[in-house]
BAGU-554267 format. One line per field, with one value per residue: residue number from 1; residue in one letter; x, y, z of N, C-alpha, C in turn. Coordinates in steps of 0.2 Angstrom, whole numbers, plus 2048, in hexadecimal, padded with zeros to 3 digits. Layout:
N
i: (NUM|...)
aa: (a|...)
n_u: (X|...)
n_v: (Y|...)
n_w: (Z|...)
ca_u: (X|...)
ca_v: (Y|...)
ca_w: (Z|...)
c_u: (X|...)
c_v: (Y|...)
c_w: (Z|...)
// end
This chain:
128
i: (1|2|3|4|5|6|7|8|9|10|11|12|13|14|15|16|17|18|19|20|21|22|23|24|25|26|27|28|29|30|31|32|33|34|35|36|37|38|39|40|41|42|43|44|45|46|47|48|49|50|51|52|53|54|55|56|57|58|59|60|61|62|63|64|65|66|67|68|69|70|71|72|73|74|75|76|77|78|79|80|81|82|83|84|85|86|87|88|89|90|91|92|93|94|95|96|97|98|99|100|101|102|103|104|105|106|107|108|109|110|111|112|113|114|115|116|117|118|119|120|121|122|123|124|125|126|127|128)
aa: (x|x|x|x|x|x|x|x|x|x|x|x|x|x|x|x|x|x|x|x|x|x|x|x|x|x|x|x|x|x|x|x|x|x|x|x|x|x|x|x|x|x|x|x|x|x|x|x|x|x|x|x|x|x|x|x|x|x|x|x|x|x|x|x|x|x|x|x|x|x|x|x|x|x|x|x|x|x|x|x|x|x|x|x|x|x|x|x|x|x|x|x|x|x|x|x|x|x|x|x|x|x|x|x|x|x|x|x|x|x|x|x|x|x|x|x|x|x|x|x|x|x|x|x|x|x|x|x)
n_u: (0D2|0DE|0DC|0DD|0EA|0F1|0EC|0F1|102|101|100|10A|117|113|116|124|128|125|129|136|140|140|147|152|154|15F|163|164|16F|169|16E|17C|18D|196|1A5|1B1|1BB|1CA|1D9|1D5|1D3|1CA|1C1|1B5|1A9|1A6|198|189|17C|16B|167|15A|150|150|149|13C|142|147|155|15D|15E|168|172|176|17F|180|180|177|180|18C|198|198|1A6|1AA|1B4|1B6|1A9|1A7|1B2|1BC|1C8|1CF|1D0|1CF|1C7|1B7|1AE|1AD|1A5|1A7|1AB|1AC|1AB|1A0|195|18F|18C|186|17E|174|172|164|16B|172|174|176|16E|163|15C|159|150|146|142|146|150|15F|16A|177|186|189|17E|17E|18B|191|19A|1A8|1AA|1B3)
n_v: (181|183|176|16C|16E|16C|160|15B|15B|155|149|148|148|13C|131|135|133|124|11D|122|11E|111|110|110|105|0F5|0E5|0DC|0CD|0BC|0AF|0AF|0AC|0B0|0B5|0B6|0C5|0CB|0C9|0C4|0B4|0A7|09F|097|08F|094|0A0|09A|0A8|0AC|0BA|0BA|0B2|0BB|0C6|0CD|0D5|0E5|0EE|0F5|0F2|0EB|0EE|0FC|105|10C|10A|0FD|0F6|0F6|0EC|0E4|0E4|0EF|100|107|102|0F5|0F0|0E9|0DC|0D6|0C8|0C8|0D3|0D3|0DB|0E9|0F5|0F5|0E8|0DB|0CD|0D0|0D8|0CD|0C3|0CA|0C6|0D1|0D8|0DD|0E1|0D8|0C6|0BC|0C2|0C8|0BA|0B6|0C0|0BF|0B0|0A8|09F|09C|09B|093|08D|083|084|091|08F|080|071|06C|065|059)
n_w: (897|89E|8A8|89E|899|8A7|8A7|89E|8A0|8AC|8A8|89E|8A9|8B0|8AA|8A7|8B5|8B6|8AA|8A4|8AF|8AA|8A0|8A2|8AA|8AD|8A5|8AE|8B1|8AF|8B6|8BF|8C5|8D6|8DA|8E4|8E7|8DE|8E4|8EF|8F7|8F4|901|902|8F5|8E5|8E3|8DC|8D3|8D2|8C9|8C1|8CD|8D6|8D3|8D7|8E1|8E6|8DB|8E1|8F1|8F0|8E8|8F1|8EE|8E4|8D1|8C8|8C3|8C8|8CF|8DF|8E6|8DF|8E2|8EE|8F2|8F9|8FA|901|903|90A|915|922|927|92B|92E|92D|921|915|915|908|90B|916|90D|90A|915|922|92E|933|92A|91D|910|90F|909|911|91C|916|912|91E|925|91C|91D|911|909|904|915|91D|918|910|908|900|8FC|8F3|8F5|8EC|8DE|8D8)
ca_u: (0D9|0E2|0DB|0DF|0F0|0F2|0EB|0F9|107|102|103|114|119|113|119|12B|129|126|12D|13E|144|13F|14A|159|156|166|161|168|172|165|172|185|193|198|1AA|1B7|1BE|1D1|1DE|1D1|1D4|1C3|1C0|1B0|1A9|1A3|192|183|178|166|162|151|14E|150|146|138|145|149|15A|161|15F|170|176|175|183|180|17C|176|184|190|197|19B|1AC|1AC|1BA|1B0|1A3|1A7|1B9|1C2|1CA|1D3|1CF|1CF|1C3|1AF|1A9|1AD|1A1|1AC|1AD|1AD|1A8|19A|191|18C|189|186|178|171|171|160|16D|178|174|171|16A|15B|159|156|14A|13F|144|144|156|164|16E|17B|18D|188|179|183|193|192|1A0|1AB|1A9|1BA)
ca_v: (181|181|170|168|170|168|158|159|15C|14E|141|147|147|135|12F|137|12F|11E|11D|123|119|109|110|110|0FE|0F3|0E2|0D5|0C5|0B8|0AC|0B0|0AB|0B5|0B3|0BB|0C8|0CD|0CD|0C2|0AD|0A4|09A|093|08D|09A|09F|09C|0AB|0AF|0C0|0B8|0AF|0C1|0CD|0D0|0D9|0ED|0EC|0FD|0EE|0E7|0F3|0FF|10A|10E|108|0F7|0F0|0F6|0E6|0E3|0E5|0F4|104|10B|0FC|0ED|0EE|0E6|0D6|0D4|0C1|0C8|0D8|0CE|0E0|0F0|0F7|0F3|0E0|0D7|0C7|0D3|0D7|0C6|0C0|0CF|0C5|0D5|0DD|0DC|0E0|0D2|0BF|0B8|0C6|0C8|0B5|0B5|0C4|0BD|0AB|0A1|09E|098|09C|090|08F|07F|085|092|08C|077|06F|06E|05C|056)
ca_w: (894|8A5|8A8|898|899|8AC|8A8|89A|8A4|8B3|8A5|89F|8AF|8B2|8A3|8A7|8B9|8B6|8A4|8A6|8B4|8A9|89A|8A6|8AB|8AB|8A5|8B3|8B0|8B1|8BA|8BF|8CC|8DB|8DC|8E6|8E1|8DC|8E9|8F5|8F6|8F9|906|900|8EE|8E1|8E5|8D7|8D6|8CD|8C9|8C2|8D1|8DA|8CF|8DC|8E4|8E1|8D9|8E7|8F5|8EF|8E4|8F2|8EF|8DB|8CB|8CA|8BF|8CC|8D2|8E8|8E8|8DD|8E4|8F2|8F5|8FC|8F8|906|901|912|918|92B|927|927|932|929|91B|90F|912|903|90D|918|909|909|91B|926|930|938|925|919|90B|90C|906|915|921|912|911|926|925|915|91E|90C|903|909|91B|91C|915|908|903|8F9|8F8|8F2|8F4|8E6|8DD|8D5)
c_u: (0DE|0E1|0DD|0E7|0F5|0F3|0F2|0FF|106|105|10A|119|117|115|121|12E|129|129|135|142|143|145|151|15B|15B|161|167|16B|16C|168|17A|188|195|19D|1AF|1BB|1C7|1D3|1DA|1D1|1CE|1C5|1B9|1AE|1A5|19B|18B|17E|172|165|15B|14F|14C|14D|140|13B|147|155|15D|161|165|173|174|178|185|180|17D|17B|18B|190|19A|1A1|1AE|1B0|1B2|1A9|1A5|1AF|1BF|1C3|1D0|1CE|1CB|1C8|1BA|1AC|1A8|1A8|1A2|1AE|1A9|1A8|19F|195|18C|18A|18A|180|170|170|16C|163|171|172|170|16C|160|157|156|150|144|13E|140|14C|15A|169|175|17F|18B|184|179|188|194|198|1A0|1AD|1B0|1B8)
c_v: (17F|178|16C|169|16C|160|153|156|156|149|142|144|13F|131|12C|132|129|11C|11E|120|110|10A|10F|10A|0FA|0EA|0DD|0D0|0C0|0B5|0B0|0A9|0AE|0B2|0B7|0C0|0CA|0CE|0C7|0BB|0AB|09F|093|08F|093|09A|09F|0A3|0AE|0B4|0C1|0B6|0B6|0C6|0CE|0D6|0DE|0EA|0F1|0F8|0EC|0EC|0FA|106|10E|10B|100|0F2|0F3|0EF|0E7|0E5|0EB|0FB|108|108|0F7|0EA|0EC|0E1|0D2|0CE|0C4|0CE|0D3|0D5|0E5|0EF|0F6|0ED|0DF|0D0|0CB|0D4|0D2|0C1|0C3|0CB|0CA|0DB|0DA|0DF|0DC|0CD|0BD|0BD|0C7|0C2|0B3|0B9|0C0|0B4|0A5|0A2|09A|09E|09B|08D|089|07F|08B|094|084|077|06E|067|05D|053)
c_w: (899|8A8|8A5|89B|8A1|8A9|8A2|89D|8A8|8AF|8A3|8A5|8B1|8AE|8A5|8AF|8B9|8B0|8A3|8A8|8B0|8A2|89D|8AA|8AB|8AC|8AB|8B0|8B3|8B7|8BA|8C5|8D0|8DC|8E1|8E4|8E0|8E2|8EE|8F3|8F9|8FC|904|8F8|8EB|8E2|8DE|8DA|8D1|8CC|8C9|8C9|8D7|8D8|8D3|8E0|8E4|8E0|8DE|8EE|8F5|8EF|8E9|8F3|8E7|8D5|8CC|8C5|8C1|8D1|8DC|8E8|8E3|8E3|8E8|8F5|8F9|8F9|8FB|908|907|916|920|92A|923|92C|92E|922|916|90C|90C|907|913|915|909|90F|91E|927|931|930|91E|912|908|90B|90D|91B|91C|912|918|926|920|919|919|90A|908|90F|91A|917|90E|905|8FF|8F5|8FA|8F3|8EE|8E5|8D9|8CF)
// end
């Protein structure tokens, strides 16, 4: 009975651990735009960005600071829309090109060395 009753409980318990976490899933944007955000004048062109192209990836690599449908520049993330500010935790634009950081765009893309590095490969110039 103790057995039985065990081998119950394990499956729940596996059940609850891998089932659970898929019910809580956030289904991604296949494609978007990365834009700048409020208060912050780009310098470059809007950036295309695949979620598909990226789902190999655990979605807590980006979204390292809480729910996955918390966007970068959200209050308390990556909210420092100051031109001059490219170092602090905060930056807005370090997010995204912190060399030395496996969470940003381009620091991921030198470690795995496949995507793009450089400034036109993703931000085109802006045709007329």
């Amino acid at each position: 009975m103790r057995k039985a009753l065990f081998t119950i409980f394990a499956c729940a318990a596996l059940v609850g651990f891998v089932g659970l976490p898929m019910l809580q899933a956030v289904e991604a944007p296949a494609d978007m735009t990365i834009k700048v955000p409020a208060g912050m004048t780009a310098t470059q062109a809007e950036v295309a960005f695949s979620h598909k192209g990226h789902a190999k990836i655990d979605c807590k690599v980006c979204h390292h600071k809480g729910e996955a449908t918390q966007k970068c520049a959200s209050a308390g993330c990556h909210d420092s829309t100051d031109p001059k500010d490219k170092t602090s935790e905060h930056s807005f634009y370090k997010a995204f090109h912190d060399m030395k950081s496996e969470k940003s765009c381009i620091g991921c893309h030198k470690k795995e060395a496949k995507g793009p590095t450089k400034c036109p490969e993703c931000h085109p110039k802006k045709t007329s």
